[in-house]
N, C-alpha and C positions, 0 to 999 in steps of 0.2 A: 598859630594857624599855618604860616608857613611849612614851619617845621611839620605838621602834618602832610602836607602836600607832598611835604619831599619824603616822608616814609613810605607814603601810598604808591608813588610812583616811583622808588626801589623795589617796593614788593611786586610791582606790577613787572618792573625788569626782569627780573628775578623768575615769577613765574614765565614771562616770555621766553627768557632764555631757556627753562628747562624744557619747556613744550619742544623748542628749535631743538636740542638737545636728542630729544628722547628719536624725535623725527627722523634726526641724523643717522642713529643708531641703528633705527628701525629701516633706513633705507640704505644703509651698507649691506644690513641682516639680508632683506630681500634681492641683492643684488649676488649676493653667495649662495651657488650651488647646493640644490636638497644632500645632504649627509645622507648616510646607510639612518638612521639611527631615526629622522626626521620623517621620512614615509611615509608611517602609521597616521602622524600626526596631523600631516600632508593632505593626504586621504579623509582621516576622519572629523574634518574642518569644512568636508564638504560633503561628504556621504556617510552614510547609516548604511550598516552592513557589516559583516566577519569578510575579514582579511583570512583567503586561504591560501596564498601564495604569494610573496615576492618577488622577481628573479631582473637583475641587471643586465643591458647589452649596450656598451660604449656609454654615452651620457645620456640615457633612457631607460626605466625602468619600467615592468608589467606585473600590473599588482592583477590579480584575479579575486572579486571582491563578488562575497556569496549575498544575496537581500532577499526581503521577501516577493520581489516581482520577477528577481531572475538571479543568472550569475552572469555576470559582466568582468571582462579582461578592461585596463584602463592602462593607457599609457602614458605613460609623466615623463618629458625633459626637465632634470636634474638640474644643468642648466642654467637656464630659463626660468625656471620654478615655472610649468604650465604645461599643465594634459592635453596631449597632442593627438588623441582619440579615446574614444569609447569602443568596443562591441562587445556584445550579446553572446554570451555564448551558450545559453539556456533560459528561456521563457520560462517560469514557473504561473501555471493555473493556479486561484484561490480555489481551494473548495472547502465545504461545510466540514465539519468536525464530526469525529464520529459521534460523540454525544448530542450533538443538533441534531443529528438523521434519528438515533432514538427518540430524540426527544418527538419529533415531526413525526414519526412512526406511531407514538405513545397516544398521540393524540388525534389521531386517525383509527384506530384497534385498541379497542379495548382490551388487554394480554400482558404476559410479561417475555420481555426479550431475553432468546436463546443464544442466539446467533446473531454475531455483523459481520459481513462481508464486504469488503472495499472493492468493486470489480473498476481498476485505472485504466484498465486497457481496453473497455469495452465504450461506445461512441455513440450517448454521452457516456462518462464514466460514473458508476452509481454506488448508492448505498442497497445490499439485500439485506435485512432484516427480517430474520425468522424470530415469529413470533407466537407462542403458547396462547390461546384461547380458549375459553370453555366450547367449544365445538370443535377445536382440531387445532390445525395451525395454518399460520396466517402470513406469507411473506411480503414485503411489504416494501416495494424498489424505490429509494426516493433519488433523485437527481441532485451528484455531487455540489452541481456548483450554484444553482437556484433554488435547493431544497423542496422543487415538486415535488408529488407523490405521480410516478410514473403508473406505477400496476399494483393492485395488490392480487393475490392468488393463495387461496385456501387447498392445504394438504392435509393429507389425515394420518396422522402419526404411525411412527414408523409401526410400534407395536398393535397397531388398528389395524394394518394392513397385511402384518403377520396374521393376523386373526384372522382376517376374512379371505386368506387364501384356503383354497380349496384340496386335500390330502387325497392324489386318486385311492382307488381301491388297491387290496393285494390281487385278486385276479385281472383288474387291468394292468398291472406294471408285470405280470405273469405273461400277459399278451403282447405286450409291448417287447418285453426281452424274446420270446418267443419270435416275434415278426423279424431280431434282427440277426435271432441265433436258435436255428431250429434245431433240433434232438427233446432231451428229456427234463425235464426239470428235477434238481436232487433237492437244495434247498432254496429256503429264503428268509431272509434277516432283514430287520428294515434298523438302518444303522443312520449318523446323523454327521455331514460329511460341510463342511463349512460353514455348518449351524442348519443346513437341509434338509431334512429328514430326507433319505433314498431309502428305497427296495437295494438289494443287497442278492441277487438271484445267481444262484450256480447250476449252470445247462451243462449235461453230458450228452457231447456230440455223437462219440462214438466211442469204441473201448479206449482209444490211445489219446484221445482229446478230450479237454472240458473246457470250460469259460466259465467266466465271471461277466454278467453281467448288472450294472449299476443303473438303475431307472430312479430321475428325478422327481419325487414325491409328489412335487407341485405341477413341475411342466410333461414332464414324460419322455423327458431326453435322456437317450443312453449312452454310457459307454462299456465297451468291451475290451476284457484282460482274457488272454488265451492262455489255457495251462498245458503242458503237451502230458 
């Protein structure tokens, strides 16, 4: 019985002394200066975040540490083993993903998405989401950061709208060049100039001058090339 008594209480020494032990080690460690090497370690023992900088000055170091709420400069005495500040040096906003704003778009409009546009710079900053419907199209603004639907606004497809522009006549783009370049008219061509159908009208002014002039199919706007 004895004899147990006295094994328990060597094992007990035993482990006491390796706890003291370990303790020891563990407080000379903390009592020596962060290494080059220790930083990272230093750091990410207390923050979550990419490390995109380190840079040393005397026994201080300035890690610039990128997260998802911002980017933050921190400053560590080496030392001391202890950060001796924080600042901010970029607030980052959460906002929605581009597939949550379809998604939010999708179920608002019945259609299939063309277009997503991210507009950051505009206040709030939003999602445009151009959207195909069987009646036209559909754009559909939702709000980056609380996934409202701000506006939606119906357009009517590009080539709907080619179609329903209206092609003046040849004798009005006849009077139109006429109004901007009097004499005679020799010919006219109706040619297709940045995909616009123009009039194509050649005026002879006089025996030693002619012109050219160009009248826009749709609007009626001209311009004129002088030939001598």
């Amino acid at each position: 019985m004895k004899r147990n008594i006295f094994v328990i209480l060597g094992v007990a020494v035993c482990v006491v002394g390796i706890i003291i032990g370990a303790q020891h080690i563990l407080a000379i460690k903390n009592d020596q200066p962060l290494a080059d090497n220790e930083i990272e370690e230093f750091i990410a023992s207390k923050y979550t975040g990419e490390i995109k900088e380190i840079t040393r000055s005397g026994e201080n170091y300035q890690i610039i540490l990128d997260r998802e709420t911002g980017v933050y400069k921190i400053v560590i005495n080496a030392d001391e083993r202890r950060i001796e500040g924080i600042e901010i040096l970029e607030v980052k906003e959460k906002h929605i993903d581009e597939e949550k704003a379809k998604e939010i778009a999708l179920k608002d409009v019945d259609g299939d998405v063309e277009d997503v546009q991210f507009a950051k710079k505009e206040n709030p900053p939003v999602y445009k989401i151009k959207m195909k419907t069987k009646s036209g199209v559909t754009v559909v603004t939702v709000h980056a950061k609380s996934g409202e639907i701000l506006d939606r606004k119906e357009e009517e497809p590009e080539d709907q709208k080619e179609e329903e522009k209206t092609l003046i006549s040849e004798e009005e783009a006849k009077k139109k060049a006429l109004a901007v370049v009097p004499g005679e008219i020799d010919d006219v061509d109706i040619i297709r100039l940045n995909d616009v159908p123009t009039y194509e009208i050649e005026i002879e002014i006089n025996d030693d001058e002619d012109a050219t002039v160009l009248v826009d199919g749709y609007t009626g706007e001209t311009t004129i090339t002088y030939e001598d």
